[in-house]
The first five atom37 places (N, CA, C, CB, O) and aatype in JSON, in Angstrom:
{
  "aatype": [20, 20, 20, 20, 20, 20, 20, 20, 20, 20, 20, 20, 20, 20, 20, 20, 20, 20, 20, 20, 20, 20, 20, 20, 20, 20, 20, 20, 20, 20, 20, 20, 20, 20, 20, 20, 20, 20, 20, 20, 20, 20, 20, 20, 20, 20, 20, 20, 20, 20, 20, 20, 20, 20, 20, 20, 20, 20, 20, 20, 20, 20, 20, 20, 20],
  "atom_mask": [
    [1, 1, 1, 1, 1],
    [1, 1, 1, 1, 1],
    [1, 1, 1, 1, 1],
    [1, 1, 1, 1, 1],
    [1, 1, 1, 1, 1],
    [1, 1, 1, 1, 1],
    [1, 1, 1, 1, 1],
    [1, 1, 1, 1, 1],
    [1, 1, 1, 1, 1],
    [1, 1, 1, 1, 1],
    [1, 1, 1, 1, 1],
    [1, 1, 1, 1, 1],
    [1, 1, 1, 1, 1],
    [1, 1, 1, 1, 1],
    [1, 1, 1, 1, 1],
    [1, 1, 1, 1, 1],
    [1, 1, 1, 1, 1],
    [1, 1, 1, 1, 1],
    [1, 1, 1, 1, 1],
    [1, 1, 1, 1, 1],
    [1, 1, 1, 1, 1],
    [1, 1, 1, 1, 1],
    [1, 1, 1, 1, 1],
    [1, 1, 1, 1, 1],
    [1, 1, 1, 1, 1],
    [1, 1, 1, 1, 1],
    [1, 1, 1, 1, 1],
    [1, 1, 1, 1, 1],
    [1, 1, 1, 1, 1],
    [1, 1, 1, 1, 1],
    [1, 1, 1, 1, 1],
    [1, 1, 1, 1, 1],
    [1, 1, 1, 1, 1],
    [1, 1, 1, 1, 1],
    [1, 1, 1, 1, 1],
    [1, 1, 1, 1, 1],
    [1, 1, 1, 1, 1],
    [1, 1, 1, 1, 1],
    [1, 1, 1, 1, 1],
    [1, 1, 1, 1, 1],
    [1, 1, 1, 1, 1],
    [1, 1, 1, 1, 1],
    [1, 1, 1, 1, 1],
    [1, 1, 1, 1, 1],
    [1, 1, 1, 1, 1],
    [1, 1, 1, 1, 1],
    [1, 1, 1, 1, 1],
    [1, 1, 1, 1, 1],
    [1, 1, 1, 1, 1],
    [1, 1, 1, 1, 1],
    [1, 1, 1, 1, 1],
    [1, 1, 1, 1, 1],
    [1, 1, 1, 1, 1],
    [1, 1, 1, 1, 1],
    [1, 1, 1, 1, 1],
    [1, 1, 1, 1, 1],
    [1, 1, 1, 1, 1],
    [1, 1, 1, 1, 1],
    [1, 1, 1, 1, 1],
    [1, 1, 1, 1, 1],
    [1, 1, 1, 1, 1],
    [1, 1, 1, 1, 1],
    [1, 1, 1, 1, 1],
    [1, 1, 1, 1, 1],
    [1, 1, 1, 1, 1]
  ],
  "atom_positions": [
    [[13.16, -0.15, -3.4], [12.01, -0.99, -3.56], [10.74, -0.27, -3.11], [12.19, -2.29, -2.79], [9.67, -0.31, -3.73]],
    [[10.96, 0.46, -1.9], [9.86, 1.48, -1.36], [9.11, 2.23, -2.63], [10.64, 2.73, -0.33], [7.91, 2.36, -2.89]],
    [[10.31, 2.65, -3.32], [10.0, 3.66, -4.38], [8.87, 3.26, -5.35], [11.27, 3.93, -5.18], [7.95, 3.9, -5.86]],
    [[9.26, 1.99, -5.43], [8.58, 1.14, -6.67], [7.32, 1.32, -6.38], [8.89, -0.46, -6.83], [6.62, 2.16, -6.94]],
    [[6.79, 0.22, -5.13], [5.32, 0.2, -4.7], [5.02, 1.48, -4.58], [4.97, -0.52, -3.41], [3.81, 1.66, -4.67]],
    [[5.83, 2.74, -4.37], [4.83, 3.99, -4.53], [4.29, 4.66, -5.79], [5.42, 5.03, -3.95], [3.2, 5.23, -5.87]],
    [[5.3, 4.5, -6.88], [4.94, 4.64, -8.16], [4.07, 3.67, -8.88], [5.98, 4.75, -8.77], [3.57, 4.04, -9.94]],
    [[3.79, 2.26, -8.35], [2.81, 1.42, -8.41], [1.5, 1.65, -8.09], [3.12, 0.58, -7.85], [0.53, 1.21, -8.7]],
    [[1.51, 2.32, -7.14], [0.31, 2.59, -6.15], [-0.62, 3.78, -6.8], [0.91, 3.08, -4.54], [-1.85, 3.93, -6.8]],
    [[0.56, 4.64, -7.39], [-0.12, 5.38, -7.94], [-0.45, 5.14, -9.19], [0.28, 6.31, -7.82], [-1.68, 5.23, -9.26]],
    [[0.1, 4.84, -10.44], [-0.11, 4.25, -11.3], [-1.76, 2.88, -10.96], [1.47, 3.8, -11.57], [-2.87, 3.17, -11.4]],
    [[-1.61, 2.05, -10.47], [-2.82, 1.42, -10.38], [-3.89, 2.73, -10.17], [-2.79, 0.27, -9.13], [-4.68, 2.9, -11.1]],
    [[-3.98, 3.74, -8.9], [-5.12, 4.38, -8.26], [-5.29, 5.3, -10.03], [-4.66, 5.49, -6.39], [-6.38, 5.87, -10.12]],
    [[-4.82, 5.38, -10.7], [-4.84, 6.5, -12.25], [-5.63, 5.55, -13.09], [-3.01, 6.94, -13.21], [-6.63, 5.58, -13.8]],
    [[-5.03, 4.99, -12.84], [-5.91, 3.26, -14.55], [-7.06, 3.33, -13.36], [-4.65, 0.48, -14.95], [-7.88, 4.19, -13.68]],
    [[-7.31, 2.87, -12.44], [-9.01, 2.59, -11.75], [-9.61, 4.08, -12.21], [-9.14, 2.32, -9.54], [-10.54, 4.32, -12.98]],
    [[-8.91, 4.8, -11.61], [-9.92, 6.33, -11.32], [-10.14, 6.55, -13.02], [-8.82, 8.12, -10.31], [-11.12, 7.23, -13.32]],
    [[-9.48, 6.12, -13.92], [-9.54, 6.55, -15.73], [-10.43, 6.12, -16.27], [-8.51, 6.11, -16.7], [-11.28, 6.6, -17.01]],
    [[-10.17, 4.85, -15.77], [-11.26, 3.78, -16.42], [-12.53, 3.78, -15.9], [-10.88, 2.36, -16.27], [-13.51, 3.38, -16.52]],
    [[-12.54, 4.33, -14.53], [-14.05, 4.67, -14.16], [-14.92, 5.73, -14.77], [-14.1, 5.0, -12.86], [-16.12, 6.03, -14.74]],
    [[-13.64, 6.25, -15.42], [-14.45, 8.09, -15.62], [-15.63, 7.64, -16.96], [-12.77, 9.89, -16.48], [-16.76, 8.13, -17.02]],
    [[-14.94, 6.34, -18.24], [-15.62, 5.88, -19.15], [-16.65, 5.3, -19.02], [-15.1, 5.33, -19.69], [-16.74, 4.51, -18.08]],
    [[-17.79, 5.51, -19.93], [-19.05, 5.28, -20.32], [-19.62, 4.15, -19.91], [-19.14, 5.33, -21.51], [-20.67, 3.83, -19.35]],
    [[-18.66, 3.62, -20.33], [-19.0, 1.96, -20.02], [-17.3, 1.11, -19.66], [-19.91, 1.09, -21.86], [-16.62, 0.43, -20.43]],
    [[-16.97, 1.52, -18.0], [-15.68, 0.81, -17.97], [-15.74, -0.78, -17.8], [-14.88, 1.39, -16.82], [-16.61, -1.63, -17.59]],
    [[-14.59, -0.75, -17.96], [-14.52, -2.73, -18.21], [-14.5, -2.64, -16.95], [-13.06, -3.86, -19.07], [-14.11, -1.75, -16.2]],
    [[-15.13, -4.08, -16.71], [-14.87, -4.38, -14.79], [-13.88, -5.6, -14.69], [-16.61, -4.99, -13.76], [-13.86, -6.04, -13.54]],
    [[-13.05, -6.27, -15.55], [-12.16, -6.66, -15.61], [-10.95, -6.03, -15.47], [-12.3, -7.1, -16.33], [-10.13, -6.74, -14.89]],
    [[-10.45, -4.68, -15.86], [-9.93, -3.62, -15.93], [-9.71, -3.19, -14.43], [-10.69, -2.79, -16.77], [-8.59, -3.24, -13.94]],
    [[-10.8, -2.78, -13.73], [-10.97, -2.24, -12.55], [-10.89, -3.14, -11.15], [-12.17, -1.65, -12.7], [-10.23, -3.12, -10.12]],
    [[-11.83, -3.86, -11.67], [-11.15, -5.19, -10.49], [-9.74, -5.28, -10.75], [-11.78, -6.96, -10.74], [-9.08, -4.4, -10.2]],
    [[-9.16, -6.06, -11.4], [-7.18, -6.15, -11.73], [-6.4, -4.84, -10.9], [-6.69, -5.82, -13.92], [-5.4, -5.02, -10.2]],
    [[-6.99, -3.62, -11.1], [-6.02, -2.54, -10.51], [-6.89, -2.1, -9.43], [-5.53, -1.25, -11.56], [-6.92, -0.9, -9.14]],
    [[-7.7, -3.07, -8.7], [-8.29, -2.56, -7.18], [-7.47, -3.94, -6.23], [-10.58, -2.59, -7.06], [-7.12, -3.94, -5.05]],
    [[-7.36, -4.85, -7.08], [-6.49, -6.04, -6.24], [-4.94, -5.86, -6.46], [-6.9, -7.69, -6.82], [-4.33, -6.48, -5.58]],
    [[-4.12, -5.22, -7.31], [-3.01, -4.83, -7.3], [-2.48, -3.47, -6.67], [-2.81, -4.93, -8.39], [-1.35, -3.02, -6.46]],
    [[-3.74, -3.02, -6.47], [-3.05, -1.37, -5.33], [-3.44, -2.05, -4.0], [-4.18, 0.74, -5.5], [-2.84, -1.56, -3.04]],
    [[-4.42, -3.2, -3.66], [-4.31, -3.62, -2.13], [-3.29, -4.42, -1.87], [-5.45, -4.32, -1.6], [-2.84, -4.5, -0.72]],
    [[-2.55, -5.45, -3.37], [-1.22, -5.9, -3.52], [-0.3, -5.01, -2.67], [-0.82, -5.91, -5.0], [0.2, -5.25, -1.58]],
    [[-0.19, -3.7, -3.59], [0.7, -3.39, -3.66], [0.98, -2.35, -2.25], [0.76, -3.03, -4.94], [2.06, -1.97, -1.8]],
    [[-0.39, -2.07, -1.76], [-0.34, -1.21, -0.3], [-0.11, -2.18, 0.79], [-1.82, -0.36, 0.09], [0.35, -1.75, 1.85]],
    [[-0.33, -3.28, 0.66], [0.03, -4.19, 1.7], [1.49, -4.71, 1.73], [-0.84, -5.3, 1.6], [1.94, -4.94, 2.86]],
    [[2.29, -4.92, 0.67], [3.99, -4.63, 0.58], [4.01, -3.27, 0.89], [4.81, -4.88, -0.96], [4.34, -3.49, 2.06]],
    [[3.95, -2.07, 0.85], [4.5, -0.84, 1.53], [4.38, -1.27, 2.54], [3.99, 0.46, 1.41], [5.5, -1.45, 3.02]],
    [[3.16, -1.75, 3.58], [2.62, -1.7, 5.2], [3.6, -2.22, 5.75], [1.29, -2.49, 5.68], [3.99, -1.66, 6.78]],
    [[4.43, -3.62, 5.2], [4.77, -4.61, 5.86], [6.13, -4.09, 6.11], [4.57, -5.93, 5.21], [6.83, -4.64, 6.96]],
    [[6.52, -3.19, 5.51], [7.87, -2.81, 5.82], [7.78, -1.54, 6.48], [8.78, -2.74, 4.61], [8.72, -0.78, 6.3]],
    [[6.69, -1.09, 7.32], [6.64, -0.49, 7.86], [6.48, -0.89, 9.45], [6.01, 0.06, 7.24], [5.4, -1.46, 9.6]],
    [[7.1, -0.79, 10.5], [7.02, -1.45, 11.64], [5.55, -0.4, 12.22], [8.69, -1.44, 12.59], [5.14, 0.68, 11.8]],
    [[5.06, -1.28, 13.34], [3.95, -1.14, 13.77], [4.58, -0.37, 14.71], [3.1, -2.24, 14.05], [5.79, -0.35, 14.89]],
    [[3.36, 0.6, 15.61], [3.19, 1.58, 16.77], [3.77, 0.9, 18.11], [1.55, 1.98, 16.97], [4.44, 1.39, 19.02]],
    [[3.3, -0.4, 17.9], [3.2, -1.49, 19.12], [4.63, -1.8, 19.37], [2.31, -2.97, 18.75], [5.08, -1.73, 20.52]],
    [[5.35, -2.13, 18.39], [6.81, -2.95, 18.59], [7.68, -1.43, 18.65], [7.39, -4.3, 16.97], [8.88, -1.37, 18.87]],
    [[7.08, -0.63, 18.49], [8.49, 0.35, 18.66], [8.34, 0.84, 20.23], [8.51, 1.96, 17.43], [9.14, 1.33, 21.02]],
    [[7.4, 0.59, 20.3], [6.98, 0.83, 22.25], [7.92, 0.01, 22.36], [5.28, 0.31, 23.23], [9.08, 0.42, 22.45]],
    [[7.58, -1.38, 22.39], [8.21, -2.23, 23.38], [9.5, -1.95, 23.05], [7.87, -3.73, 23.37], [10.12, -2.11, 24.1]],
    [[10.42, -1.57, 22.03], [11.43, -1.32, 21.64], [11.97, -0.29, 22.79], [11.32, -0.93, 20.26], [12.97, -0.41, 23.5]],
    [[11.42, 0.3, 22.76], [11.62, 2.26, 24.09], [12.12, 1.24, 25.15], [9.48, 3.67, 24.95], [13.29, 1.09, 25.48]],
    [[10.68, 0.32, 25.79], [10.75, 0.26, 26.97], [11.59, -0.99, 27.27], [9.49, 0.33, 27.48], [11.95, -1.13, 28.44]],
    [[11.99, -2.05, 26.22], [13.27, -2.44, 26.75], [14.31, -1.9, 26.82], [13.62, -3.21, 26.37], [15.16, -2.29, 27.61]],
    [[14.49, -0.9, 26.03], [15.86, -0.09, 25.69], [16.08, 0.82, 27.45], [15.51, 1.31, 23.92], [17.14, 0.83, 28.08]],
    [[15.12, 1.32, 27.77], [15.28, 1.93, 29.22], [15.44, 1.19, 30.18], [14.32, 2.64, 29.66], [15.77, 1.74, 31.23]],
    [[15.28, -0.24, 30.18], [15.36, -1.12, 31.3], [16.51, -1.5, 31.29], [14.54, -2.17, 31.36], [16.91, -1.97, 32.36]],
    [[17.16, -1.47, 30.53], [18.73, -1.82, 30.5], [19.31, -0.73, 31.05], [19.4, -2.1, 29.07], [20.31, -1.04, 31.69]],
    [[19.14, 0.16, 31.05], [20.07, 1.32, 31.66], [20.39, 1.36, 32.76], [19.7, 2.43, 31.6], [21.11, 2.28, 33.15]]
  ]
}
């Protein structure tokens, strides 16, 4: 599933950056794939555990010992 949102992510950041390069890009176009790569970067984030909980993770894990 990781895989997906990364080939997503990139795929959206290609259609924005393409469609910008044109004369006159649609902003229907560009809005749609600036709210589906923050979609889609915010599902990668969430399955990423935070800095914070892996601390506390350490430091209960040593208190048990």
């Amino acid at each position: 599933m990781k895989t997906i949102y990364i080939l997503l992510i990139f795929a959206l950041a290609f259609v924005a950056l393409f469609e910008q390069s044109k004369a006159e890009p649609n902003k229907f176009i560009m809005i749609a794939a600036m709210v589906a790569f923050v979609y889609g970067l915010s599902r990668l984030m969430a399955k990423v555990p935070s800095k914070g909980e892996r601390n506390n993770d350490d430091e209960n894990g040593s208190e048990n010992i």
